[in-house]
DRENKE-955218 format. One record per atom (N, C-alpha, C): residue in three letters; atom name; y, z, x. Coordinates in steps of 0.05 Angstrom, whole numbers, padded with zeros to 5 digits. Layout:
! DRENKE-955218
gulo	lumdo	yy	zz	xx
ala	CA	Y	Z	X;
...
! end
This chain:
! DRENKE-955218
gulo	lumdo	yy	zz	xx
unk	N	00534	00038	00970;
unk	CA	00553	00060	00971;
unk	C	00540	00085	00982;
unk	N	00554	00097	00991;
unk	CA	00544	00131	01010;
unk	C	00545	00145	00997;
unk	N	00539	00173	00986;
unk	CA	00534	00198	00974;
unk	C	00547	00208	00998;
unk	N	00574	00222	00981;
unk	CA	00594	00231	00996;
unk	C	00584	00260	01002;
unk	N	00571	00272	01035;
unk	CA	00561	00291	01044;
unk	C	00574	00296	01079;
unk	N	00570	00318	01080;
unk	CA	00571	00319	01118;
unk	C	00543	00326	01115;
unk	N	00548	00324	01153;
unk	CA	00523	00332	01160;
unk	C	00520	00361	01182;
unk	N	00499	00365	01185;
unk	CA	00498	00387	01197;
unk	C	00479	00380	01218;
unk	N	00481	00387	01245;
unk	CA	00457	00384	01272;
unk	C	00457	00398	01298;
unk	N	00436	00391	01299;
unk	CA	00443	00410	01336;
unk	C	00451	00389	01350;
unk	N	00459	00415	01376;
unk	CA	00460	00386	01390;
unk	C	00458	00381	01413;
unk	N	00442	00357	01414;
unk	CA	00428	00338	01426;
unk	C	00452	00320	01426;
unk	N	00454	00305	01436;
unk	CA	00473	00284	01456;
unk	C	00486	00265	01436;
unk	N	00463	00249	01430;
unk	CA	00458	00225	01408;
unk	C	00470	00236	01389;
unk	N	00466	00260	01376;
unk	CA	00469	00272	01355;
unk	C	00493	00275	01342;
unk	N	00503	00286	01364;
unk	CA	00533	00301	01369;
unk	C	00543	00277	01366;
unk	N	00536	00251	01381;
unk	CA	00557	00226	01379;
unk	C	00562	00218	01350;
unk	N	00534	00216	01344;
unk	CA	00525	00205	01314;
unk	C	00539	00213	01293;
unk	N	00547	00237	01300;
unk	CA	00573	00253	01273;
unk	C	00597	00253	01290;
unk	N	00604	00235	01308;
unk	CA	00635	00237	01319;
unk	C	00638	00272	01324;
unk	N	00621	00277	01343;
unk	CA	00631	00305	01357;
unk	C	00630	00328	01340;
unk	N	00629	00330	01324;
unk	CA	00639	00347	01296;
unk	C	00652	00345	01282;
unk	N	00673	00323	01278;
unk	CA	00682	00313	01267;
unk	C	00669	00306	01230;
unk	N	00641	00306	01230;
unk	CA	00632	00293	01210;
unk	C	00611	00303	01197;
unk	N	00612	00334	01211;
unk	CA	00591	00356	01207;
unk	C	00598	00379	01219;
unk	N	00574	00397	01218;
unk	CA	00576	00420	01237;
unk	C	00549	00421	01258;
unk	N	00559	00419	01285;
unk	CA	00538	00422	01305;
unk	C	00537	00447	01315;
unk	N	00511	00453	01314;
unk	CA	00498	00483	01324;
unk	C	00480	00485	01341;
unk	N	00473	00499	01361;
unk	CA	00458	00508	01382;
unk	C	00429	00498	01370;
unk	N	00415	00485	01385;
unk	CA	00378	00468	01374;
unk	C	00373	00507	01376;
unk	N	00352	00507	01351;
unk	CA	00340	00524	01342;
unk	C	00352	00551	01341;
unk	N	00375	00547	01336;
unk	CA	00396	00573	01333;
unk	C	00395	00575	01294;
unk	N	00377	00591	01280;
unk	CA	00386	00583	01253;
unk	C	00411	00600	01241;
unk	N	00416	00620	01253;
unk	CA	00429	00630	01235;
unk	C	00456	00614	01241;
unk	N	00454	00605	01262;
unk	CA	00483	00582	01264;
unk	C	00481	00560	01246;
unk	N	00453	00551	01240;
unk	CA	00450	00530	01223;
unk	C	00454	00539	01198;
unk	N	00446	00563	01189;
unk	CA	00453	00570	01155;
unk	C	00484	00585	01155;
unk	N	00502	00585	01170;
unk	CA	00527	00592	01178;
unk	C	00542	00567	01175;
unk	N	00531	00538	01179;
unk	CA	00545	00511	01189;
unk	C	00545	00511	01156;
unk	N	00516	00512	01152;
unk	CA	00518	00494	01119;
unk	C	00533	00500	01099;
unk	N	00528	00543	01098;
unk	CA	00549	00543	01088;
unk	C	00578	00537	01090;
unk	N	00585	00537	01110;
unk	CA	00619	00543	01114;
unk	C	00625	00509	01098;
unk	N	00607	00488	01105;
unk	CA	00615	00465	01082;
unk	C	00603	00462	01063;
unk	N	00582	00471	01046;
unk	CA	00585	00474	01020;
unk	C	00606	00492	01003;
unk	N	00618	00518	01019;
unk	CA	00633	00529	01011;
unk	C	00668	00522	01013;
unk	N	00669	00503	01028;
unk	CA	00693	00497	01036;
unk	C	00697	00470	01025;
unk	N	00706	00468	01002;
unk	CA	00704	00437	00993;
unk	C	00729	00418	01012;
unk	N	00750	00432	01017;
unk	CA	00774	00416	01034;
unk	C	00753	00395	01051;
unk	N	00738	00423	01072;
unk	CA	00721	00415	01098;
unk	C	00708	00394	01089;
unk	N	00686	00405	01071;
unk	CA	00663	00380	01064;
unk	C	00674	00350	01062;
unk	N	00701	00356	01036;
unk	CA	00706	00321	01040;
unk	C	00723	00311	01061;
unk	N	00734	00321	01078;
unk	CA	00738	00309	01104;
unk	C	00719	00307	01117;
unk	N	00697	00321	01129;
unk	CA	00680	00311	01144;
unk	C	00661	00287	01130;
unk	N	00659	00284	01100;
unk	CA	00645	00264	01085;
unk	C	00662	00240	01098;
unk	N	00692	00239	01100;
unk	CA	00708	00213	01095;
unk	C	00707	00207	01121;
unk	N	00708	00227	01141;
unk	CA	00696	00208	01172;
unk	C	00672	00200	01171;
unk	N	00654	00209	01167;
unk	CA	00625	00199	01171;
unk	C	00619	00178	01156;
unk	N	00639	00175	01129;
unk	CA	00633	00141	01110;
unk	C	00650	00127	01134;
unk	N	00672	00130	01147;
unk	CA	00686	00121	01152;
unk	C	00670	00099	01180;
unk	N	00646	00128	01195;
unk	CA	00643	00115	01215;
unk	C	00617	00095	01204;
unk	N	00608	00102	01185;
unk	CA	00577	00092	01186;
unk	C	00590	00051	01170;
unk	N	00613	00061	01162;
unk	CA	00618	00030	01155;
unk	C	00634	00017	01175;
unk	N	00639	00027	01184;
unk	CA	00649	00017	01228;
unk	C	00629	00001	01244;
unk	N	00607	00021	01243;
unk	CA	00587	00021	01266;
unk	C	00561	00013	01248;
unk	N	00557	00015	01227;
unk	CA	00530	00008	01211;
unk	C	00540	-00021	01197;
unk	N	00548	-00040	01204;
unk	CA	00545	-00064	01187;
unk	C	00523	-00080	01189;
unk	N	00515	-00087	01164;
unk	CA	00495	-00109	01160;
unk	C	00491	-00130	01178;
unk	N	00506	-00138	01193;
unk	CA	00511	-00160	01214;
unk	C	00501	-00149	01240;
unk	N	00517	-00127	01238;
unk	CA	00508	-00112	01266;
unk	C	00477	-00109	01259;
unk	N	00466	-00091	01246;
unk	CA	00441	-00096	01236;
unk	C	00414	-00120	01254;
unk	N	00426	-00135	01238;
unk	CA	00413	-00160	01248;
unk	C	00416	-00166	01275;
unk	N	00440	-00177	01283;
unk	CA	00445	-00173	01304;
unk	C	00427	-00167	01319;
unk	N	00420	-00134	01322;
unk	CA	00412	-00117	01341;
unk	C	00383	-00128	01344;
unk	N	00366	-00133	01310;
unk	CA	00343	-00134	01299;
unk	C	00338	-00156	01319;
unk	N	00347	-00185	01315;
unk	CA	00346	-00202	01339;
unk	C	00347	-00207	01365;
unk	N	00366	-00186	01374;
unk	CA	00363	-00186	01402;
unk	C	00340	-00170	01406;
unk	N	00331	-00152	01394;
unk	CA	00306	-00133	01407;
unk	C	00291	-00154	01409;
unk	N	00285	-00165	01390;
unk	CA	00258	-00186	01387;
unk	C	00258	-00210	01408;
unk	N	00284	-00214	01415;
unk	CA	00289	-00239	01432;
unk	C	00283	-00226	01460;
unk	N	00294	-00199	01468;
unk	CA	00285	-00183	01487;
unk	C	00252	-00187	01499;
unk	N	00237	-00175	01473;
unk	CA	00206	-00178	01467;
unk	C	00198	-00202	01477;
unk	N	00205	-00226	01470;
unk	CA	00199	-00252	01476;
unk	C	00207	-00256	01500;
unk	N	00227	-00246	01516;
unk	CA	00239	-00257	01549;
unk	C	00212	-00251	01565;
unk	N	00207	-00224	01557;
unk	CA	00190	-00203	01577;
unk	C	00159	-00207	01565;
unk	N	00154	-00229	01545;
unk	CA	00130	-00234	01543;
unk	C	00114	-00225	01526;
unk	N	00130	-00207	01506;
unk	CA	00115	-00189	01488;
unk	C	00110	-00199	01465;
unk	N	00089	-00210	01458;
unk	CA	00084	-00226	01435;
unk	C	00072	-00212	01404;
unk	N	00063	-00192	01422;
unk	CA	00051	-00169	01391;
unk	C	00052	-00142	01402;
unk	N	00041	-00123	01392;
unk	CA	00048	-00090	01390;
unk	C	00021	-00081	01415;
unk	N	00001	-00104	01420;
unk	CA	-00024	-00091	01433;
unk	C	-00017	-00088	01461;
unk	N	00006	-00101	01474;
unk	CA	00018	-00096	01505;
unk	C	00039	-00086	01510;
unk	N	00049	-00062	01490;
unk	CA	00074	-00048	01495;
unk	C	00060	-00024	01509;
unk	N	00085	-00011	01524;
unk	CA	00082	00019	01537;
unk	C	00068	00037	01515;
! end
């Protein structure tokens, strides 16, 4: 089970996706803090906010984070590793 929270980030690309746009947090300018201590508060103080952006972000991480998928992924990397010859950690980039 999730500990019902948003999140807060800059943003970086990945980032921004990772919380559905803002949708699931508050995104702020990389190394802008007073935007960052402006984000946190406005959802610790805003309980409406907080648990909507909590209920997308459970929403997406049980979408996009399944155990299956998980694996899944865990296997193909490894099967990847094996196509291209990679048998241990001493011949990676």
């Amino acid at each position: 089970m999730l500990p019902p929270m948003s999140v807060r980030a800059e943003k970086y690309y990945s980032v921004k996706r990772a919380i559905n746009w803002g949708k699931a947090g508050i995104v702020v300018p990389i190394m802008d803090f007073h935007a960052l201590a402006e984000g946190i508060i406005k959802i610790i103080t805003n309980k409406r906010l907080h648990d909507q952006m909590s209920a997308v972000g459970e929403a997406r991480v049980k979408q996009l984070y399944t155990r299956e998928r998980f694996i899944n992924n865990y296997r193909n990397t490894y099967a990847a590793f094996e196509r291209e010859g990679i048998k241990n950690g001493r011949n990676r980039v």
